[in-house]
C-alpha positions as CSV (number, residue, x, y, z in Angstrom):
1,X,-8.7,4.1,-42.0
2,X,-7.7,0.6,-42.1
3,X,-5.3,0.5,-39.8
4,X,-7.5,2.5,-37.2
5,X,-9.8,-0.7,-37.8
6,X,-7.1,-2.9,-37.0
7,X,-5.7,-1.2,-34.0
8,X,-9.5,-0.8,-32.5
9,X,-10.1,-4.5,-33.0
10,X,-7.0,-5.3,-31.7
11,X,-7.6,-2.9,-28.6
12,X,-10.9,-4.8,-27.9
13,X,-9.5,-8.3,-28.0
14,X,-7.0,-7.1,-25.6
15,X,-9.1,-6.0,-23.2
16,X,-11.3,-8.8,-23.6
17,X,-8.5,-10.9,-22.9
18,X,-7.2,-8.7,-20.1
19,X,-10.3,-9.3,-18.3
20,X,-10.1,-12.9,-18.8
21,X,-6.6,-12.9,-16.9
22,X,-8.0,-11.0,-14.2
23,X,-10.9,-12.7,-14.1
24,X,-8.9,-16.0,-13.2
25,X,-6.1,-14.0,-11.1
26,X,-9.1,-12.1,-9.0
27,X,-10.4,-16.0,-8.3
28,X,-6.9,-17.0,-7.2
29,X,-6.7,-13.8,-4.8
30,X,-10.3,-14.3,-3.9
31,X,-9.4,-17.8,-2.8
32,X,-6.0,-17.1,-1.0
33,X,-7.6,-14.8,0.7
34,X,-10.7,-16.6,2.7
35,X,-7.8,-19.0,3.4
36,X,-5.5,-17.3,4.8
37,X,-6.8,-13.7,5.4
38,X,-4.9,-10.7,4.6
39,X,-1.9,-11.9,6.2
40,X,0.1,-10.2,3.8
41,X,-0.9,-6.7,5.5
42,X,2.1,-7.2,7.4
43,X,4.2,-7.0,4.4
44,X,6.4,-4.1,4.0
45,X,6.6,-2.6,0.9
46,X,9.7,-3.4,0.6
47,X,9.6,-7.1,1.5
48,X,6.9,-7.2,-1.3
49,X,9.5,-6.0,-3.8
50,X,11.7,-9.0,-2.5
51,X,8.9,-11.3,-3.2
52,X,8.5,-10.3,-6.6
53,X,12.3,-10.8,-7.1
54,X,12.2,-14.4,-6.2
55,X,8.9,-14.8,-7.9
56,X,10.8,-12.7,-11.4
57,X,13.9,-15.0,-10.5
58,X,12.4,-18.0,-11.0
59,X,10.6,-17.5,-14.1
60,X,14.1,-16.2,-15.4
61,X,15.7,-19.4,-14.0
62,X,12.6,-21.7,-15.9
63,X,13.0,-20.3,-18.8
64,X,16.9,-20.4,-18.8
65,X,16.7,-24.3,-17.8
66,X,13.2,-25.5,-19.0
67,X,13.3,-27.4,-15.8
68,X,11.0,-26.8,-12.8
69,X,11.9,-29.3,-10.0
70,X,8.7,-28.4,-7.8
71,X,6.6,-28.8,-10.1
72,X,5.1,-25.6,-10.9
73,X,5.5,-23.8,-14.3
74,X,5.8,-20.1,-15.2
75,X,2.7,-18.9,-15.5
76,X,1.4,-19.5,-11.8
77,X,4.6,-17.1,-11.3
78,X,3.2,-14.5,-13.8
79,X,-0.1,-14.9,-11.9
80,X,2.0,-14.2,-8.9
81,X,3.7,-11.2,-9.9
82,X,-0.1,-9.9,-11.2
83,X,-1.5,-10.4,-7.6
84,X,2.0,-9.3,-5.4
85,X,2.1,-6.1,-7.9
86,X,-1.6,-5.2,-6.5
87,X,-0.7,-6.1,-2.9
88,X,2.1,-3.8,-3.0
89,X,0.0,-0.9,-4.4
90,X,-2.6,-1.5,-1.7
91,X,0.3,-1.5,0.9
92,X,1.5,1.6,-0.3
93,X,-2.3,3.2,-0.1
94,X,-2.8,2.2,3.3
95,X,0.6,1.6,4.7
96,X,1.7,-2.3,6.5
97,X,-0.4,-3.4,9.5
98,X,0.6,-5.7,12.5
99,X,-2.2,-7.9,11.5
100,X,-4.7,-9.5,8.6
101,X,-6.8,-6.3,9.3
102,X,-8.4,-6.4,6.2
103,X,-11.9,-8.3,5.2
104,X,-12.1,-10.0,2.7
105,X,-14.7,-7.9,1.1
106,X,-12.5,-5.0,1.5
107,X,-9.4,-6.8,-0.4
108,X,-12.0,-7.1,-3.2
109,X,-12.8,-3.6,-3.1
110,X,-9.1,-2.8,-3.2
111,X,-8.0,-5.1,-5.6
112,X,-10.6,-4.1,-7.8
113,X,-9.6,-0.2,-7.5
114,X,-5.8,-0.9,-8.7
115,X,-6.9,-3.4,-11.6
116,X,-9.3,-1.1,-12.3
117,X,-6.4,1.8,-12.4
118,X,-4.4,-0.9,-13.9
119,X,-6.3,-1.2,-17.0
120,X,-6.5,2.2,-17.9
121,X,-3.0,3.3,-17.8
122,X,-2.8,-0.4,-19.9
123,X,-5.4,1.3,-22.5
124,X,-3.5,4.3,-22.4
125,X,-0.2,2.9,-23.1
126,X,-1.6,0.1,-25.5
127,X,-2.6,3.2,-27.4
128,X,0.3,5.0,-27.5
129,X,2.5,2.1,-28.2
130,X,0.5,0.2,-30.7
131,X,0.7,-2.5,-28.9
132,X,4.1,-3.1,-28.9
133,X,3.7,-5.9,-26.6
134,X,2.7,-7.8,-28.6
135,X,5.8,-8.6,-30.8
136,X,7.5,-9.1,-27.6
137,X,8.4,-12.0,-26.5
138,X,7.5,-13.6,-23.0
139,X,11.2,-14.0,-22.0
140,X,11.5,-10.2,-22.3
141,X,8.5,-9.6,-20.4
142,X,10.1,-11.5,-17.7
143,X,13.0,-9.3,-18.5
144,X,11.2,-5.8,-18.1
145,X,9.8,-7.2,-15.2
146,X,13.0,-8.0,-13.3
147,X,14.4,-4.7,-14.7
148,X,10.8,-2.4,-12.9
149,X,12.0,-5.0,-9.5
150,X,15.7,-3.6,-9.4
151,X,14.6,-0.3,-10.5
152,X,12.0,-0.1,-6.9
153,X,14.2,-1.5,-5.0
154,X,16.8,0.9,-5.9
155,X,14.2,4.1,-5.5
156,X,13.6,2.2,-1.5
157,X,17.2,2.2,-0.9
158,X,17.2,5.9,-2.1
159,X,14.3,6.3,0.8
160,X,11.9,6.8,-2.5
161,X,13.9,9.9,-3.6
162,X,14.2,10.8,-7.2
163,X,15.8,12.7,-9.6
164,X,13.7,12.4,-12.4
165,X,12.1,9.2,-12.5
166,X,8.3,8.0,-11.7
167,X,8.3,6.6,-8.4
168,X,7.7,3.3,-7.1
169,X,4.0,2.8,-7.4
170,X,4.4,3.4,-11.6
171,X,6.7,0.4,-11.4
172,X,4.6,-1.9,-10.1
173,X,1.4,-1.4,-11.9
174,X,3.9,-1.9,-14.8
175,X,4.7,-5.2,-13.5
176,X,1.1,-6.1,-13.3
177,X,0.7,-5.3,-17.0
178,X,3.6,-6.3,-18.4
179,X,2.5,-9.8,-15.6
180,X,-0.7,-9.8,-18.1
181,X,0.6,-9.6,-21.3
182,X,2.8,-12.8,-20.7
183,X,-0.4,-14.2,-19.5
184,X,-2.3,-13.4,-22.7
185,X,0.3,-14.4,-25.3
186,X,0.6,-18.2,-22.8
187,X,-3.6,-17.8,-23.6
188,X,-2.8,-17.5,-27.1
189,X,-0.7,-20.7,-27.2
């Protein structure tokens, strides 16, 4: 019975938390997106994939040389991931446009549907798992990460055909959590 105490407080905190991260990640989209509009509606799918690559890279390459020479640290990149991984699902839902033709209300909306969707295959898994994640370590988040990148990009060079895996869309709202997590445990610090 104690440990079911445990686990449920636990479970709370983290969702506390996980709202807290997309809270501040929602503001940053928000943001980007009265600036610029939704010019990432011309993203492919797969150029998305490439972005989180670079975005995966980098963090790899931080945390490898504990040197940034622009100036910018990891977690704006784990922030990045969060909010690329949530592009690319709504890119896969309504498919790339030749221009910004989404509002900024409807981004919003959108965004809000996949965190939403987000955080309950998180509570689902969290369950499951025990929270795992949490004895991980951020370097290995940044690790699963780059391992969910290569495996979409191989599925798109397959033309999304598999044998017997989840398809590309699991992937990324796996990056978004696993983007979270790291997130958290830097909140933690």
């Amino acid at each position: 019975m104690h440990n079911s105490k445990v686990a449920n407080s636990l479970g709370r905190d983290t969702n506390k938390q996980y709202d807290e991260v997309i809270r501040v990640a929602r503001e940053v989209f928000a943001n980007k997106l009265a600036d610029y509009g939704a010019s990432w509606r011309v993203l492919r799918v797969t150029s998305v994939a490439d972005q989180l690559f670079i975005k995966a890279q980098r963090i790899r390459t931080l945390q490898e040389t504990g040197i940034s020479k622009v100036g910018e640290g990891i977690e704006p990149e784990f922030l990045g991931l969060l909010n690329y991984g949530i592009i690319a699902l709504i890119q896969i839902e309504k498919g790339f446009s030749d221009s910004a033709d989404v509002s900024v209300e409807e981004g919003l909306t959108l965004y809000d549907q996949f965190v939403t969707k987000s955080k309950a295959l998180m509570e689902k898994k969290n369950h499951d798992y025990g929270e795992a994640w949490r004895e991980m370590r951020v370097g290995s988040m940044a690790d699963m990460i780059m391992v969910k990148i290569l495996r979409i990009k191989q599925i798109e060079d397959n033309d999304g055909a598999t044998l017997i895996s989840e398809g590309v869309d699991a992937n990324f709202y796996d990056i978004i959590n696993y983007s979270i997590f790291a997130l958290i445990k830097f909140s933690e610090q």
